[in-house]
N, C-alpha and C positions, 0 to 999 in steps of 0.2 A: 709321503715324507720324502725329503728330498736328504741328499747326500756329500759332505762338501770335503776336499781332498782327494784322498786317493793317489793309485802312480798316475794314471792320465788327465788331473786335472790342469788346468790351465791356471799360470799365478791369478793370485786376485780374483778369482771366479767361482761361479759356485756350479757344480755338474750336478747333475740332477737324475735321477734315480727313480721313474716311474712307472706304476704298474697301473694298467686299463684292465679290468676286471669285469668278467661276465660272469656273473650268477642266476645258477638252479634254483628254483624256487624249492624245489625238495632238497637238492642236498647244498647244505653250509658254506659249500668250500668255492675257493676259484678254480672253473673252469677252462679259464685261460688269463694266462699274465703276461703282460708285452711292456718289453723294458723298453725306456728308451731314455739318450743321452742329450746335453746340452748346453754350453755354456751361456752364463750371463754376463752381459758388459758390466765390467769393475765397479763403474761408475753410480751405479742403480743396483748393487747388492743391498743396500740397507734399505731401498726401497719395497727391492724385493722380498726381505724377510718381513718386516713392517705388513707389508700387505696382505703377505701369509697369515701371519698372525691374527692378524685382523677378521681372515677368513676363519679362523680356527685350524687352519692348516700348517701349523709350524715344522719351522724344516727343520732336520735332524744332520746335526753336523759331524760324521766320524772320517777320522781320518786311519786308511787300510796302513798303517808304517812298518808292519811285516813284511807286505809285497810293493812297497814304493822300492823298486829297483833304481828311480830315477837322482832320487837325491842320495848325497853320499850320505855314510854312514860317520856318526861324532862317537870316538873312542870315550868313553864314560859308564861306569858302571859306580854303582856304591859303593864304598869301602867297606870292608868284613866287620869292622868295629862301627857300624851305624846299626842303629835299633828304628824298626817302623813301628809306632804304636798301634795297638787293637783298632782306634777309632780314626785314626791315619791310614789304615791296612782297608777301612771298609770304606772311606772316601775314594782312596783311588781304585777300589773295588768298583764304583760306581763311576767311573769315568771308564775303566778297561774292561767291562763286565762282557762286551761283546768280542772281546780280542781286538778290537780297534779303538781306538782312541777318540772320545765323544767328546765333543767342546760345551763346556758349560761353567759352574759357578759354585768353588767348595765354603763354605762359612766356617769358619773356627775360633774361639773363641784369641780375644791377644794372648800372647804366649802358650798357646798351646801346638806349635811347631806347623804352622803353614807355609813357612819356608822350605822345610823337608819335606812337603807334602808335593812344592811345587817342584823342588830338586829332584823327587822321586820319581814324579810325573815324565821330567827332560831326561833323564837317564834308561826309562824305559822308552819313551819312541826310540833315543838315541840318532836323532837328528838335529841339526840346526834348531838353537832356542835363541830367541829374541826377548828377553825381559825387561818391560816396563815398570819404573819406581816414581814415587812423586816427589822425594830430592835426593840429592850429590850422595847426603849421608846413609840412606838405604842404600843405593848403588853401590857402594864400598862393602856393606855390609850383605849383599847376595854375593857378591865376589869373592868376597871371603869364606862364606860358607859354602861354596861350589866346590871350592877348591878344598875344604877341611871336610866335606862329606861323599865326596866322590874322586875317581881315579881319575879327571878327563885333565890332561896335559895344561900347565898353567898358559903355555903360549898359545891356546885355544880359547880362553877365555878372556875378555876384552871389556873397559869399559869408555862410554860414551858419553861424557858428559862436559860443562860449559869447561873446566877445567884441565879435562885430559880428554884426548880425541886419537883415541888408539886406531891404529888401520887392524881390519876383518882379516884374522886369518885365510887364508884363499880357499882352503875346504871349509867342510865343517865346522862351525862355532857356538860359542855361548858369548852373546850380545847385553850388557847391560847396562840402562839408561833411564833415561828420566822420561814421563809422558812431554812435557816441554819442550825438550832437545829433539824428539819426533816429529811433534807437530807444530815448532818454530813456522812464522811464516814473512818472518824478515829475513834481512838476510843476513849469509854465515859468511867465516871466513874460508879458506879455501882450504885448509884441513877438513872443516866443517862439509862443508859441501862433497868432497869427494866419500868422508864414510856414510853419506847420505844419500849418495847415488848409489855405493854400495847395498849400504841399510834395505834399498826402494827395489835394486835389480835381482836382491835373493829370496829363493823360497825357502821360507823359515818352517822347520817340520812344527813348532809349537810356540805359540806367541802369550805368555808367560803374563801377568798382569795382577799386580800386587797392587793390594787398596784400590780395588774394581770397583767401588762406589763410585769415585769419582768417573767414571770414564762417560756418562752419559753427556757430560760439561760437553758445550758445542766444539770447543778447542780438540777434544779430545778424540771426537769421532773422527778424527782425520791420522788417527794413532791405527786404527782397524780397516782405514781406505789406502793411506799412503804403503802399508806394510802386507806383505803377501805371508798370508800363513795356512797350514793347511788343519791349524787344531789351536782352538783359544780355551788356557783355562784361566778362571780370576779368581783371585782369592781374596777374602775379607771376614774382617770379623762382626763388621756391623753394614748388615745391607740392607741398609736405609739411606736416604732423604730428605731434606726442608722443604723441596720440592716434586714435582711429580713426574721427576722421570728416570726412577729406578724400575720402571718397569721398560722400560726402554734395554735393560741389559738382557732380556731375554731374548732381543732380535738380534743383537748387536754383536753375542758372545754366546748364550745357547741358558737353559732354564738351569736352575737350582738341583746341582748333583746331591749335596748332601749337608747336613748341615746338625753340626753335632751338641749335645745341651748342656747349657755352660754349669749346672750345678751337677750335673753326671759327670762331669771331668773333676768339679771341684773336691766332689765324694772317694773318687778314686784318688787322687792325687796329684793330677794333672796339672791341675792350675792350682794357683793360692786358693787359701780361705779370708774373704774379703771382708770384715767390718766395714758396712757402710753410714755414715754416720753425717745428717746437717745439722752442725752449728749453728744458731739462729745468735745476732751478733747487736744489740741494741744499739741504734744511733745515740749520739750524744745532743744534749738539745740544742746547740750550732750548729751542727751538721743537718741536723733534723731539720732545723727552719732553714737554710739556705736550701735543704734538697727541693721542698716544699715552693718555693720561690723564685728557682733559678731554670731554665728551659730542659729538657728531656737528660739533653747530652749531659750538662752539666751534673745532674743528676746521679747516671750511672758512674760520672767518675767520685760525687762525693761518697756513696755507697759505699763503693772500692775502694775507699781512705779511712772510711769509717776508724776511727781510734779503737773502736771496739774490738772490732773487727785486724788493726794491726795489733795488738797484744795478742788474742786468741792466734793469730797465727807467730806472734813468736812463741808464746807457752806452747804449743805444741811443739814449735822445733825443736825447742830447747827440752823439753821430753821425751820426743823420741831418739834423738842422738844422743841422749843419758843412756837408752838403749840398746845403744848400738846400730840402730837402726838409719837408712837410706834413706833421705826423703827426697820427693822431690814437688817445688811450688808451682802452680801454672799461675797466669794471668796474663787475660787477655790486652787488656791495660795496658801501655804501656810506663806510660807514668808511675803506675802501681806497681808496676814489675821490677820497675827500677828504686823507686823510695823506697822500697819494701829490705831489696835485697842489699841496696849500700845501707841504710839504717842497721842490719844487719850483720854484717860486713860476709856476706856469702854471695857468692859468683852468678853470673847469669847471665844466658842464651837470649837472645832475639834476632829479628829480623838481619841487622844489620853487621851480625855479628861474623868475622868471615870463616871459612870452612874450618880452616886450619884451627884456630882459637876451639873452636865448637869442637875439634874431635878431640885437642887436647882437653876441653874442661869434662868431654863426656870419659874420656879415658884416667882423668884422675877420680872424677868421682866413682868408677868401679871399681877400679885397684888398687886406690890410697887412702888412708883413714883424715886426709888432711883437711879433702872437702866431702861431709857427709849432707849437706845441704844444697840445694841447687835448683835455683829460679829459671824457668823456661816460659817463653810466650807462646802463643799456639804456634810456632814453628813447630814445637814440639811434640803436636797430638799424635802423630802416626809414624811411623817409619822409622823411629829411637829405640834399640837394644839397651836397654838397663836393667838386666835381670836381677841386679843385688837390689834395685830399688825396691822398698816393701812400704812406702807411708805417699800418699798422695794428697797435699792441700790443695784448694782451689780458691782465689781469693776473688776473681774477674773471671767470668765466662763470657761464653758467643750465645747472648741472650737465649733460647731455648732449644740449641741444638741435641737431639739426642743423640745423634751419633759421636760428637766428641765428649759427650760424658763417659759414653761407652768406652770411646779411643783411648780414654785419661785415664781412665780402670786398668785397660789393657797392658797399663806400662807397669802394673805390679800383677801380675797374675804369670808370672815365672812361677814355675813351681818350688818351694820353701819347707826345709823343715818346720815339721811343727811337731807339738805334744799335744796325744790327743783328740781333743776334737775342737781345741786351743785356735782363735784367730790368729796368724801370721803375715797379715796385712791388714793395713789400714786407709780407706778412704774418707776425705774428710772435704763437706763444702758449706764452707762459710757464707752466710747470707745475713747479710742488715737487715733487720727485722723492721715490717712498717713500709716495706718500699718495695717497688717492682719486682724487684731479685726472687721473693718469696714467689712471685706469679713464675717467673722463667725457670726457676729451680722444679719447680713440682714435673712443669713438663720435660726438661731436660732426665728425669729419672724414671720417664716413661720404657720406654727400652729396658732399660736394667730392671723394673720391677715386673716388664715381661717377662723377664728372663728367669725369675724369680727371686730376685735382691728382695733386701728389705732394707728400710733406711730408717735407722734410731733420730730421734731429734734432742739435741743437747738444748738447752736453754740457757745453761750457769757452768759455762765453761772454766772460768777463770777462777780458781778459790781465792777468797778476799786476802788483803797482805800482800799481794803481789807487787810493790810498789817499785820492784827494781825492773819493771816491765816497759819500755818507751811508752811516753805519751801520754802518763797516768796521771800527770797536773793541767787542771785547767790552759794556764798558760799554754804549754806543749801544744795540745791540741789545738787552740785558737793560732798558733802560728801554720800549724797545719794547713787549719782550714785557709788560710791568706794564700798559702803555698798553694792549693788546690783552685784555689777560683783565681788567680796567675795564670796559672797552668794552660787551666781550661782554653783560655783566647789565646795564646802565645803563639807568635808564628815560627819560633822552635818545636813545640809542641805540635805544631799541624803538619812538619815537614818529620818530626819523628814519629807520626801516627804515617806518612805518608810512605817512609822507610818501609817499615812492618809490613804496610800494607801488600804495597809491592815487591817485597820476598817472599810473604805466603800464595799471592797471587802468583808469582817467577814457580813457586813450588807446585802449587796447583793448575800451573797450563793458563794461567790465564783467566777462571772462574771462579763464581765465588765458592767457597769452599764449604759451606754450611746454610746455602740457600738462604731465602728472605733478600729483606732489605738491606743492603751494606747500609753502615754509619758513617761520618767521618765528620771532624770538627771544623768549622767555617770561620772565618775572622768575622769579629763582631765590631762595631764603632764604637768608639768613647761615648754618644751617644746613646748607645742599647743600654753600656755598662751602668748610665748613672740614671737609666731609668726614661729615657727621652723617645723610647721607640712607640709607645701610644698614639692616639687621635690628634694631640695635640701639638702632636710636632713630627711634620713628615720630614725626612730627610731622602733628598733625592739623591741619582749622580750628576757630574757636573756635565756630561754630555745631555741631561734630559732637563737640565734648569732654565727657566725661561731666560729671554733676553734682560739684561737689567738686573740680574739677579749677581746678590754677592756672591763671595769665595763660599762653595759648601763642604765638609770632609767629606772625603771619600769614605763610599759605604764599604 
């Protein structure tokens, strides 16, 4: 095993810690052990480990921060008034278990304080912490709890982001930023550049990395190259997937420290008690024959409109805010996320929504009775503090991702009173019955019924009489449906799918964020619309039309 840190490591390298061993054939033990030291080029550390691995020889990365003489010391300890839980106590048990600090990977369920876990971790090296987020809005939010859970001087802690580009304390620091703003590889402006030559020339005692799933994204491995650390730990709650290379975090960042079970927290009190529950949402027979009829794309959005499916999710708003109760709406959709919530008349986050707006509607929805409802698109799946939230709908998902069904969970599992042995949260996901959604749901709820969830299936949500509910007249709906197959082709609509796109992609470094195939909607020709796109009638472009040939539309 190999050894990475220490006081005489070199930044960006990794020293090595080896013993050549001669054995007695009678007796067990080493006869002789010969250390020897060595650095590797910055540049070929990940090949290095990679290869290790490969061999079955993985390196072991601790960092000695008792006797690193070399970096200065960051003034921070806990405040007297912080609690470390039991099962937070035996994670960073298994990161300090040697007296030195082991780089790897803690799991904890959402809301069950991995941000204290990781605050805990930077306070004991008590070096230099560099922490990475995957937007603006976590960044604010370790900032703020750096500063409400421990002693370490507010002019010591800094953050880094498109917005504000604070210069590094010249000792000691606590860095915090987005994976993005790291491994940017345009260019900055000249604020930008200089805390980046900073960021690049320090040795950071512990490189900090919240929502560690993502970091295998190629953008990202330039987050672990461009930055010198001498101890990585990452934290997540769901370490998983769509593709195959979460095992790649085990070269990258060091194997799986500890990983604690989300119905043993639930039992204790830790986390919420989750009802989870799919709504199966009958099309109507317009929606039903255009789904049947109209090409893939078109499809998942008329699911997502389904009329059925919009009442079942106002009946439940409008039940659970009788309540008292939080909710909050995802969809992936944009279109649906927006009809949904002006129909409505309740507020909503997306892509293009700017920072500012977004922390006022997240701040009124915690500490004001005026918005208890609140539409989010997957900007929203990870990195959002909403602890009063306890009802989660879902009307549009990211076709079968299981990690963001997990992530969507996450955002009610703050821990809640309750009575009992009484549910105190509720998740709820809406599915058009008869249509793809029922295929992508099952597997999106693979993880959680790892985990040990169970999932009720509603069928007759809505009790009859309901007629004060949108969209319960034929009429209603057939204007819908006009609205939705508009939509569908609109080159408004492809530049607001394009918005979205490009914020969650700005948020996530650049990749995709739930693996697979991305989506996105194409302008279609008047042609396709009225049926003309078969055998019988090709339609070219006008650079590929023979000589001779009339005006043709552009495809």
């Amino acid at each position: 095993a190999g050894t990475s840190g220490g006081g005489g490591g070199g930044a960006g390298s990794i020293v090595g810690l080896m013993g050549a061993a001669a054995f007695d054939e009678d007796e067990p033990s080493f006869s002789r052990l010969e250390h020897r030291s060595f650095e590797v080029d910055a540049s070929k550390i990940k090949q290095v480990k990679e290869r290790c691995n490969e061999i079955d020889w993985p390196l072991l990365e601790e960092y000695d921060f008792r006797n690193d003489a070399d970096a200065s010391a960051l003034p921070v300890e806990l405040r007297p008034e912080t609690r470390v839980r039991d099962y937070q106590q035996a994670a960073l048990g298994r990161m300090f278990g040697s007296h030195r600090a082991r780089s790897g990977i803690i799991v904890l369920p959402c809301g069950a304080g991995k941000t204290l876990v990781g605050i805990t971790a930077a306070a004991t090296i008590g070096r230099s912490c560099l922490v990475l987020c995957n937007s603006a809005v976590s960044v604010e939010q370790w900032y703020q709890q750096f500063l409400m859970w421990t002693t370490v001087p507010k002019e010591r802690v800094t953050k880094f982001t498109a917005g504000t580009k604070e210069r590094l304390h010249p000792e000691a620091c606590v860095l915090v930023s987005t994976y993005n703003m790291i491994s940017f590889p345009g260019r900055r402006s000249k604020e930008a550049l200089e805390v980046m030559a900073d960021v690049e020339a320090r040795e950071w005692g512990l490189l900090l990395m919240d929502e560690v799933h993502v970091v295998p994204a190629n953008t990202f491995l330039t987050c672990t190259i461009k930055t010198k650390s001498r101890c990585k730990l990452g934290l997540t709650a769901t370490l998983v997937r769509e593709d195959d290379k979460i095992g790649d975090l085990n070269f990258l960042i060091g194997p799986k420290l500890y990983e604690a079970n989300w119905l043993d927290l639930q039992a204790k009190g830790f986390i919420a008690t989750v009802s989870c529950a799919e709504v199966w949402c009958p099309m109507t027979a317009e929606f039903f024959a255009e789904y049947l009829r109209q090409p893939v794309a078109v499809g998942r959005q008329l699911y997502a409109m389904n009329p059925s499916k919009f009442r079942a999710c106002e009946y439940l708003v409008r039940f659970h805010e009788a309540r008292g109760d939080k909710v909050i709406v995802f969809s992936d959709n944009v279109f649906a996320l927006k009809k949904y919530a002006i129909k409505l008349k309740r507020p909503y986050i997306y892509g293009p929504t700017p920072q500012h707006e977004r922390m006022m509607l997240l701040e009124k929805f915690k500490s004001t009775s005026e918005w208890n409802t609140l539409f989010i698109s997957k900007v929203g799946d990870t990195s959002i503090d909403l602890p009063e939230a306890n009802v989660i709908i879902q009307v549009a998902s990211h076709f079968g991702a299981r990690r963001q069904e997990a992530q969507r969970l996450g955002r009610i599992l703050r821990p809640k009173a309750r009575v009992g042995d009484s549910f105190n949260a509720f998740f709820y996901t809406l599915i058009s019955r008869d249509t793809q959604e029922m295929f992508y749901s099952t597997k999106r709820q693979q993880f959680l019924v790892d985990q040990g969830y169970a999932f009720k299936v509603i069928t007759n949500l809505v009790p009859d009489g309901q007629d004060e509910l949108l969209y319960s007249t034929q009429r209603d709906q057939l204007d819908l449906l006009r609205e939705v197959l508009t939509d569908a082709t609109s080159a408004e609509a492809q530049a607001e799918d394009a918005r979205e796109a490009a914020e969650v992609e700005k948020d996530s470094g650049g990749a995709a964020v739930y693996g697979g195939g991305g989506v996105s909607r194409k302008r279609a020709s008047m042609s396709e619309l009225s049926g003309g796109d078969g055998l019988t009638y090709a339609e070219t472009s006008r650079r590929s039309a023979p000589a001779g040939a009339g005006p043709r539309a552009r495809p």
